[in-house]
C-alpha positions as a Python dict, from the first residue, in 0.01 Angstrom:
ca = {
    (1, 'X'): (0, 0, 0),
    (2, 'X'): (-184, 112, 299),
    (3, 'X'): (-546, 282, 195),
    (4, 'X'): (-512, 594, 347),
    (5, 'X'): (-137, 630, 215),
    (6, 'X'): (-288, 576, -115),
    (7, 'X'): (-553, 845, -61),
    (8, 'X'): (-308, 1082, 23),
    (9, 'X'): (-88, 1027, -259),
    (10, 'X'): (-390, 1034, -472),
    (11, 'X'): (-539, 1370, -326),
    (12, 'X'): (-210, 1484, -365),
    (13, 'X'): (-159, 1412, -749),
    (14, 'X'): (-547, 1510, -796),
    (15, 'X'): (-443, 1837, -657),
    (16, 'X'): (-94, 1943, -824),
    (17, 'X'): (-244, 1821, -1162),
    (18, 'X'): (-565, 2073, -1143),
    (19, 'X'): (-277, 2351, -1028),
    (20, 'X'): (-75, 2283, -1311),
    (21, 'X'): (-364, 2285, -1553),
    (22, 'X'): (-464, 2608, -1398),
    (23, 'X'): (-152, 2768, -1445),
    (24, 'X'): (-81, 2689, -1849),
    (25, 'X'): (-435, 2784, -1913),
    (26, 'X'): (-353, 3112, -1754),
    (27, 'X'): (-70, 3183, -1905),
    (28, 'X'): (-278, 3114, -2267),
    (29, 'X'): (-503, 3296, -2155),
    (30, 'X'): (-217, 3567, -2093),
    (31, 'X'): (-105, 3566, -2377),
    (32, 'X'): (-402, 3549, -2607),
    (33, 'X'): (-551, 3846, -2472),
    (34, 'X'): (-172, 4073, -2503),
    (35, 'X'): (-203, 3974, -2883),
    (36, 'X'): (-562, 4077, -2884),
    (37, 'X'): (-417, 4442, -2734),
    (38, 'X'): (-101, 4455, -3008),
    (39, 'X'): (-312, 4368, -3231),
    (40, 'X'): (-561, 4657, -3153),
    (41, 'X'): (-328, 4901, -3177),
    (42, 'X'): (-188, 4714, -3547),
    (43, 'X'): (-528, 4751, -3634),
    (44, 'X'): (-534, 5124, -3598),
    (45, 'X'): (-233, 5206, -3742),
    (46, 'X'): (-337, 5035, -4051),
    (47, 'X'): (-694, 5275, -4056),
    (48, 'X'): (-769, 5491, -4309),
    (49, 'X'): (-653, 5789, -4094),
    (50, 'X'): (-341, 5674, -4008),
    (51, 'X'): (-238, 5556, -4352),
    (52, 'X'): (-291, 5883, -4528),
    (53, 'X'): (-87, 6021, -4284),
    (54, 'X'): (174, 5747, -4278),
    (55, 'X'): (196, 5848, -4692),
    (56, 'X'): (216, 6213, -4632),
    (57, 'X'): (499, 6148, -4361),
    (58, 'X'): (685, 5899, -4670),
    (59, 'X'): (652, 6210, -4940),
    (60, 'X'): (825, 6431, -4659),
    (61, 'X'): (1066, 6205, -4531),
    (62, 'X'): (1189, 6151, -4903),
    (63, 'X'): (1182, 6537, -4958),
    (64, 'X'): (1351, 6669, -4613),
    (65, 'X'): (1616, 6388, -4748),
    (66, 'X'): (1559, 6174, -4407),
    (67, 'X'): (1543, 6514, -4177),
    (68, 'X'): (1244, 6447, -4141),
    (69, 'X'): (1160, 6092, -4016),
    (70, 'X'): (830, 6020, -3901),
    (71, 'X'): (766, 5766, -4138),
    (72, 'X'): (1062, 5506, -4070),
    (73, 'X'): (969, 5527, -3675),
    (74, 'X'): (605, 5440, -3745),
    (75, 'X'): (781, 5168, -3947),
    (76, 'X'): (992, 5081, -3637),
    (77, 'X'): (744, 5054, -3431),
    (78, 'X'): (504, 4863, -3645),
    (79, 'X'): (750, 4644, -3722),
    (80, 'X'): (841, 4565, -3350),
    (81, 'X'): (449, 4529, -3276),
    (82, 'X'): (407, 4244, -3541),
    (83, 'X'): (685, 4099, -3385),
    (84, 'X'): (468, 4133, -2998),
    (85, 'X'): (255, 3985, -3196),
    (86, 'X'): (357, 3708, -3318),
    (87, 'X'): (512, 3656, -3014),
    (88, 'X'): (201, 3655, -2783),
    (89, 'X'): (41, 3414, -3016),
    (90, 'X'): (304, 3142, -3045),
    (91, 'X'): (282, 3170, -2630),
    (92, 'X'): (-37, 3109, -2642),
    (93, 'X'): (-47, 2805, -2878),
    (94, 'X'): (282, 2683, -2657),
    (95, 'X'): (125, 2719, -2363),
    (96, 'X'): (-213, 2483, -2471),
    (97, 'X'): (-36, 2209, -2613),
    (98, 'X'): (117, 2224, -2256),
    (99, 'X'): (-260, 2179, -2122),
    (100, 'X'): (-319, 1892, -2334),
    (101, 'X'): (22, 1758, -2317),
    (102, 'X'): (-48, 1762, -1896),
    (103, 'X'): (-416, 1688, -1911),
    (104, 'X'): (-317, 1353, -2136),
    (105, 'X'): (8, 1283, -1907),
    (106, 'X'): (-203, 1252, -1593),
    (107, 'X'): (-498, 1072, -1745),
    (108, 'X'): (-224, 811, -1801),
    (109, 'X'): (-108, 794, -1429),
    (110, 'X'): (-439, 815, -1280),
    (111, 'X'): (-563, 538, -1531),
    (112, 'X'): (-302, 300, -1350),
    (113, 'X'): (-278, 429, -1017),
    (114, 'X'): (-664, 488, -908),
    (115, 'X'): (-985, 489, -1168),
    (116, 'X'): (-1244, 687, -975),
    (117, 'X'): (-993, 971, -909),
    (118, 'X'): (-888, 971, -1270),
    (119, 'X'): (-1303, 1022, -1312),
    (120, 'X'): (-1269, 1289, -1102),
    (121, 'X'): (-959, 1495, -1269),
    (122, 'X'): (-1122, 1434, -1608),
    (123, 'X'): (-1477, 1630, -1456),
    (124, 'X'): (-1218, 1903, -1286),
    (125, 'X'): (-993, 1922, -1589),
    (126, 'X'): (-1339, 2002, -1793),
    (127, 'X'): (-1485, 2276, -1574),
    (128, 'X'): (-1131, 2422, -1617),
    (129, 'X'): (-1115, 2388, -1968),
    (130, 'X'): (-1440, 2495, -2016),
    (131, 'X'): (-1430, 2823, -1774),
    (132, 'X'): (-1108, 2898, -1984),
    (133, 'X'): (-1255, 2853, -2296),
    (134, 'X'): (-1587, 3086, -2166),
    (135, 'X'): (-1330, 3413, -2127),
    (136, 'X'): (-1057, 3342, -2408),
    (137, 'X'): (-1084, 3511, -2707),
    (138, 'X'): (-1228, 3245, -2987),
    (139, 'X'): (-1148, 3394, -3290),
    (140, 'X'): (-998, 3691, -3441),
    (141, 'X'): (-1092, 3879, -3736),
    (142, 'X'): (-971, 4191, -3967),
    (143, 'X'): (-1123, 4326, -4171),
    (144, 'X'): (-941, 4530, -4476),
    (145, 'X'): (-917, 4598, -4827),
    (146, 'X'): (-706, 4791, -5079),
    (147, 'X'): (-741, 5150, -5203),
    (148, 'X'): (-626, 5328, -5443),
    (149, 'X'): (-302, 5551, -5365),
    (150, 'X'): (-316, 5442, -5039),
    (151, 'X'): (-254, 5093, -5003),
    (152, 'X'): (-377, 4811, -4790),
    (153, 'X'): (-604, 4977, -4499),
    (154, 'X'): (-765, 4765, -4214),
    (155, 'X'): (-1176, 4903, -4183),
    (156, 'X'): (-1261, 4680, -3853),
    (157, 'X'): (-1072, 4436, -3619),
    (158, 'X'): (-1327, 4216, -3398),
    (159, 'X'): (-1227, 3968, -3129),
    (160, 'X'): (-1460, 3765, -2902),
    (161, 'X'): (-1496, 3530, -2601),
    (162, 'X'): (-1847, 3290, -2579),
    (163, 'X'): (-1976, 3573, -2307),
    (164, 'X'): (-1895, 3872, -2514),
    (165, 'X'): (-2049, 3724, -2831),
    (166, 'X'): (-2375, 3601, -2613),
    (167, 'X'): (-2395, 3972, -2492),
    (168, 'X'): (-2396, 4136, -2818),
    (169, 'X'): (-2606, 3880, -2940),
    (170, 'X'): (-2844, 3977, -2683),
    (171, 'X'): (-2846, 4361, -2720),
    (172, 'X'): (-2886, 4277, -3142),
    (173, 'X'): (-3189, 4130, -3022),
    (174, 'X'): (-3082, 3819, -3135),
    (175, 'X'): (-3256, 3637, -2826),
    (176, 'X'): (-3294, 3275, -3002),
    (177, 'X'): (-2922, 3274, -3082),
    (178, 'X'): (-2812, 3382, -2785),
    (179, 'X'): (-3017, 3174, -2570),
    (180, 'X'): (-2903, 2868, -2802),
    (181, 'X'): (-2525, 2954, -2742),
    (182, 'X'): (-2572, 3011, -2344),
    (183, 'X'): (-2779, 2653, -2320),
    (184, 'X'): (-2537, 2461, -2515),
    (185, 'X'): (-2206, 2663, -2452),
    (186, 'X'): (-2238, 2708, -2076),
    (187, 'X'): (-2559, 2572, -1919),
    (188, 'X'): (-2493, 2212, -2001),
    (189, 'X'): (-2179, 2176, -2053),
    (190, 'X'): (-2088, 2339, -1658),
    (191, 'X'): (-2437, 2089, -1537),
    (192, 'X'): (-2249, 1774, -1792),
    (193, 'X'): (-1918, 1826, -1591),
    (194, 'X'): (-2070, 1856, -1237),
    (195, 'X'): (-2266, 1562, -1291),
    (196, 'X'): (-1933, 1334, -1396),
    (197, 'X'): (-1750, 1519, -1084),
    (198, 'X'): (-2046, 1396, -887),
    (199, 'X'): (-2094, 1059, -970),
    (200, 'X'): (-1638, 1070, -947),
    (201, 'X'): (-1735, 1204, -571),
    (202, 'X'): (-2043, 923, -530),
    (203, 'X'): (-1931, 623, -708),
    (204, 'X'): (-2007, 359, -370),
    (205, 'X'): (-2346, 537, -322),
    (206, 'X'): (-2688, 537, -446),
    (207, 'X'): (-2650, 871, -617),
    (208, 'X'): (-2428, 679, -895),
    (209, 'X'): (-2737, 578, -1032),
    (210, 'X'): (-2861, 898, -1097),
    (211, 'X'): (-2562, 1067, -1211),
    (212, 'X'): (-2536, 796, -1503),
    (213, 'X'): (-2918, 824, -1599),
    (214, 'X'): (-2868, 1198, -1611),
    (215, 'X'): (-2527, 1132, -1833),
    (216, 'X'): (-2746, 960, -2078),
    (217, 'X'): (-3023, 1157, -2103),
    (218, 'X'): (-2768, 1434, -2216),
    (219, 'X'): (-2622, 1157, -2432),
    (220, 'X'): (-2857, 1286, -2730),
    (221, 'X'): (-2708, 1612, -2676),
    (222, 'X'): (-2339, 1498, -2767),
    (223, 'X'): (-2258, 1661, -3059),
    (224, 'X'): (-2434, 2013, -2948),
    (225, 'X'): (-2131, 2111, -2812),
    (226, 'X'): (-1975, 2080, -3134),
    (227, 'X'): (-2267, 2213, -3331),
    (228, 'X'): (-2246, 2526, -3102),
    (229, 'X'): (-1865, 2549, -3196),
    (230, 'X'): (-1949, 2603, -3572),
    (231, 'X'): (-2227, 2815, -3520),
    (232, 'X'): (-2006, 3067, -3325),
    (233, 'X'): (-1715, 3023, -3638),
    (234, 'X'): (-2007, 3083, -3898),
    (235, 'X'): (-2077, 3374, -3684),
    (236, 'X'): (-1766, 3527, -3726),
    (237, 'X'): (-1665, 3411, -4078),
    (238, 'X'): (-1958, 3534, -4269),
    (239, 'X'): (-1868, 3905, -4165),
    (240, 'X'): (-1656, 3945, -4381),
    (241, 'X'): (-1808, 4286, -4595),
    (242, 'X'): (-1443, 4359, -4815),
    (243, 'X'): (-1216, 4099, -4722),
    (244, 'X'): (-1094, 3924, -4393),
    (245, 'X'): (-853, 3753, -4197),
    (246, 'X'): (-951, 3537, -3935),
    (247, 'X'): (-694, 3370, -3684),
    (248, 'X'): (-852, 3114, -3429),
    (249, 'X'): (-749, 3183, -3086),
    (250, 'X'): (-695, 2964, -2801),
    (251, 'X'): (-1120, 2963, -2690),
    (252, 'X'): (-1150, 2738, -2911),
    (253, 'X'): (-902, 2512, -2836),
    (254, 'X'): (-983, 2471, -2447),
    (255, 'X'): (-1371, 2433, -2615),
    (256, 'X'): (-1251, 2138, -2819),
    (257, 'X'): (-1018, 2075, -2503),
    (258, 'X'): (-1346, 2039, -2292),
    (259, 'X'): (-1559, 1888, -2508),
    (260, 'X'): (-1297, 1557, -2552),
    (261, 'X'): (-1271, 1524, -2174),
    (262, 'X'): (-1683, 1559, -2169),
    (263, 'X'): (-1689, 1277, -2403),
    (264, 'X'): (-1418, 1057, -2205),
    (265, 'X'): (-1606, 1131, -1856),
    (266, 'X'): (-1933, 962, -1994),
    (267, 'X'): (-1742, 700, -2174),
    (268, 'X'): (-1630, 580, -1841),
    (269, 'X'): (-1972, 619, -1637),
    (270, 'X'): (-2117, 410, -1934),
    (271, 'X'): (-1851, 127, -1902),
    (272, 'X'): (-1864, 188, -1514),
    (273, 'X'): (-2229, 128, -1527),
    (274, 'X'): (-2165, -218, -1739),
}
């Protein structure tokens, strides 16, 4: 096939693969952030407040005989939000097996048709699955517990992204922790990718060279990524005052996402480099 035909073809591919990555991880994102809204408003429905009230409206729906019926429309209407709900988050999960189920599909093709672009989608399928993992919510937690004569009652609902958490980290004053998280959750992982795009963009040149020494001097710093993954989880789980429910969200899942494509980028620069 003539070279430049090739090139095209491969630009091409290169291109429409990054779109279509780009436009699942949207629509995740989408949705992950509608269920974060429904279940706001699920959240305060189930306060303190609003239960009393919700029992009041019960004791006068049964005594006007059903005149009166607050109570089954709140019902309705909570009933039709955990439904959004549920909704929004099976999107979401549908929507980033799609990512992985492209991201893998194309590593495939670009494995047979042209190694050094497949080097290059694997560094731009990382910044995107890292930049999407950066402003997803990670995880979600509620927190409730049961009172008497009033029932099950929700006291807080918390969501965050990697930059939310690192901001209230930072006005805590929790400086260490933050800074940890921004080093090893941003910082290197956006300089990691951009090196593996570079060396993708400079594989006939001297500047290879460099781009795999600086691949394995980060090499000791492999499993931070992960270690930064848990921290932010332990972070969330241990608030739990009364009781909790936590529900991981799609963050983490383009983390993970980013972190495997990380791993596969300097896997090939090291057998490139043998």
């Amino acid at each position: 096939m003539n070279l430049s035909k090739k090139l095209i073809i491969s630009i091409f591919l290169l291109i429409t693969s990054i779109s279509l990555l780009i436009y699942v991880g949207f629509y995740s994102y989408q949705n992950s952030n509608n269920l974060i809204d429904v279940s706001k408003e699920i959240s305060i429905q189930k306060s303190t407040d609003e239960i009393v009230s919700s029992s009041i409206d019960k004791i006068l729906e049964k005594i006007s005989f059903g005149t009166y019926d607050n109570y089954s429309q709140l019902q309705e209407v909570q009933k039709v939000l955990e439904a959004k709900a549920e909704s929004y988050y099976q999107d979401s999960l549908k929507y980033i097996y799609y990512f992985f189920a492209i991201t893998a599909f194309f590593i495939l093709i670009f494995y047979f048709w042209d190694r050094e672009i497949l080097t290059l989608f694997i560094a731009l399928s990382a910044i995107v699955s890292l930049v999407f993992a950066l402003i997803s919510p990670l995880l979600m937690v509620m927190m409730h517990k049961d009172l008497p004569l009033v029932g099950d009652v929700t006291l807080s609902f918390e969501s965050k992204t990697i930059l939310t958490t690192i901001e209230k980290l930072y006005h805590e004053d929790n400086l260490l922790l933050a800074g940890v998280i921004l080093l090893f959750s941003i910082l290197i992982p956006l300089f990691k990718s951009l090196v593996i795009l570079m060396y993708g963009f400079l594989k006939e040149s001297g500047l290879n060279k460099k781009a795999t020494s600086l691949i394995d001097k980060m090499g000791k710093w492999s499993m931070a990524d992960v270690f930064i993954v848990s921290v932010l989880v332990v972070f969330f789980s241990t608030k739990q005052d009364i009781h909790s429910s936590l529900k991981i969200q799609v963050g983490l899942y383009f983390f993970l996402g980013y972190v495997l494509l990380s791993m596969l980028g300097s896997s090939m620069i090291g057998k490139g480099r043998e």
